[in-house]
C-alpha positions as CSV (number, residue, x, y, z in Angstrom):
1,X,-138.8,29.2,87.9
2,X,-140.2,32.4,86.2
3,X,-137.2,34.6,85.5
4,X,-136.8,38.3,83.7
5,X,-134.0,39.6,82.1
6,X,-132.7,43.0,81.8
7,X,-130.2,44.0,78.6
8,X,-128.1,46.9,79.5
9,X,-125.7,46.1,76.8
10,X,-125.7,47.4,72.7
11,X,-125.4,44.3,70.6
12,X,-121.6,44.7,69.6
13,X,-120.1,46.8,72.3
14,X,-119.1,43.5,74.2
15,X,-120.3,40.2,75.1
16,X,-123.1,40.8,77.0
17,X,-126.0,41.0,75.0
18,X,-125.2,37.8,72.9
19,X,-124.7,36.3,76.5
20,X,-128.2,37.4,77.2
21,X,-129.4,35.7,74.6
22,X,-128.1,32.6,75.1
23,X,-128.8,32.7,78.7
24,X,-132.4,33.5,77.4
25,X,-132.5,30.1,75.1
26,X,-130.9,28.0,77.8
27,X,-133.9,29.1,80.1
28,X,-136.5,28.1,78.1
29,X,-134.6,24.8,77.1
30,X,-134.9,23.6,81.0
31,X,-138.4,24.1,80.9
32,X,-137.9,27.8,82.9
33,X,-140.6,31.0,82.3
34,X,-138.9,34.1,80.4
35,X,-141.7,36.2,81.9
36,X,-139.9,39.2,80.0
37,X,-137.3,40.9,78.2
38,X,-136.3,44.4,78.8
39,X,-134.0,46.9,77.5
40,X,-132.3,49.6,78.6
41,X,-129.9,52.1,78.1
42,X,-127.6,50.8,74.9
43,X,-129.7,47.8,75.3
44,X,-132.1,49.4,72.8
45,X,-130.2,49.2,69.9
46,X,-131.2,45.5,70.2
47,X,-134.7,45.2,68.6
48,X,-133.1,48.2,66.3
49,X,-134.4,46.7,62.7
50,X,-132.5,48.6,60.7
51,X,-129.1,47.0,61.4
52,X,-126.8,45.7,58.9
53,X,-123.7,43.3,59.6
54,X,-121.4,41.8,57.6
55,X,-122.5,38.1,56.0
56,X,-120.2,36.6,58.5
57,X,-121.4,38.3,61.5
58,X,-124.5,37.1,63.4
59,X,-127.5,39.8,63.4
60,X,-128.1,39.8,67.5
61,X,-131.2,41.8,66.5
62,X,-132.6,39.3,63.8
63,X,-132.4,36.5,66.8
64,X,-134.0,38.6,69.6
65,X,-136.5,39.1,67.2
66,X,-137.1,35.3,66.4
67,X,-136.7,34.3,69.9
68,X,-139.2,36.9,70.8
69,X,-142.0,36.1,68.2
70,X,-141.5,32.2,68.3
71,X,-141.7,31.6,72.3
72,X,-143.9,34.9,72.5
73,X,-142.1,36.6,75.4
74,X,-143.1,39.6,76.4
75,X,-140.3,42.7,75.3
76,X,-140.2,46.3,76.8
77,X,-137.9,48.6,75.2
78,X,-137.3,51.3,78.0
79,X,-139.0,54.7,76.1
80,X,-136.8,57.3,77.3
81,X,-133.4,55.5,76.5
82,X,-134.7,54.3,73.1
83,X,-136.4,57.6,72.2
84,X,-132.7,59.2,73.2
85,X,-131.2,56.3,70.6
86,X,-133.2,57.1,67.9
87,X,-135.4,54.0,68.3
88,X,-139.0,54.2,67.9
89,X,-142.2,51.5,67.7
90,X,-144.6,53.0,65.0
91,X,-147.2,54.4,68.2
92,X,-143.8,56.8,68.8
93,X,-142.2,57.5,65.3
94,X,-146.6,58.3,65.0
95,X,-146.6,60.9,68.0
96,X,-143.0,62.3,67.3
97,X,-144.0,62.7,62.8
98,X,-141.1,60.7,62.5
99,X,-143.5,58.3,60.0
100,X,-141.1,55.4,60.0
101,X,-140.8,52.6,63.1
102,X,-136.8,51.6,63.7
103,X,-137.7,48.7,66.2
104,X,-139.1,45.8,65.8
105,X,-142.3,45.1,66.3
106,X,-141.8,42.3,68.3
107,X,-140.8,45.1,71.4
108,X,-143.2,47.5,73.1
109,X,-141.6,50.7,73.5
110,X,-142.9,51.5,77.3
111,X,-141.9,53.1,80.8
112,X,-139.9,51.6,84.1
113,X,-143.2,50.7,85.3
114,X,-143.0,47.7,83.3
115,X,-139.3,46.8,84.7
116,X,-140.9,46.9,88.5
117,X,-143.9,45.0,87.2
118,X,-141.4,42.2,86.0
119,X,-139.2,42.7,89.5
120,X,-142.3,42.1,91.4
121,X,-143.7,38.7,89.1
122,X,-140.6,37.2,88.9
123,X,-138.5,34.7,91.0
124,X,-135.2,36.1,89.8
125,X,-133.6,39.1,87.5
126,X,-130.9,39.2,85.7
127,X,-129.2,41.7,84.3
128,X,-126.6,41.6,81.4
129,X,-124.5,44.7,80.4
């Protein structure tokens, strides 16, 4: 089954985004399609690189990113809530003289059109947050 997710959720305001991420690993550990990732609202802060936590702490952002680059899923970073949240792929930190990129570039900073693209390919969404 080809599934999409949607991340409403920051990475340490609750539950859900570290949810989301499990939920992502147990997909594609029963053999299901993560045809993509995408984040919205406080769900940006997510692919945010320049996150530090405490040594204890799990870096939510650090395994998006690895999940993201080792199964190659596709990840959409919603423009207007990320450009709102002070995170920008190089194309927009570019186009805004902002010089430096906050997200990784693992995401694509893009529009809703890509949320109804992944509505319309995909058996099921879910959304977390």
């Amino acid at each position: 089954m080809k599934f999409s997710l949607v991340i409403y959720a920051a990475p340490y305001s609750s539950e859900s985004a570290a949810t989301a991420l499990r939920f992502a690993r147990s997909l594609i550990a029963q053999g299901h399609e993560l045809y993509r990732l995408f984040f919205f609202g406080d769900g940006v802060h997510n692919v945010s690189k320049l996150t530090v936590v405490a040594q204890d702490e799990i870096n939510l952002q650090q395994q998006w990113n690895a999940l993201i680059n080792e199964y190659k899923i596709d990840s959409v970073v919603c423009v207007s809530s990320a450009l709102r949240r002070g995170i920008l792929d190089q194309t927009e930190a570019n186009r805004h003289d902002l010089g430096v990129a906050s997200a990784y570039e693992s995401s694509e900073v893009a529009g809703l059109g890509q949320l109804i693209d992944a509505t319309l390919n995909s058996d099921r969404v879910v959304n977390f947050g």
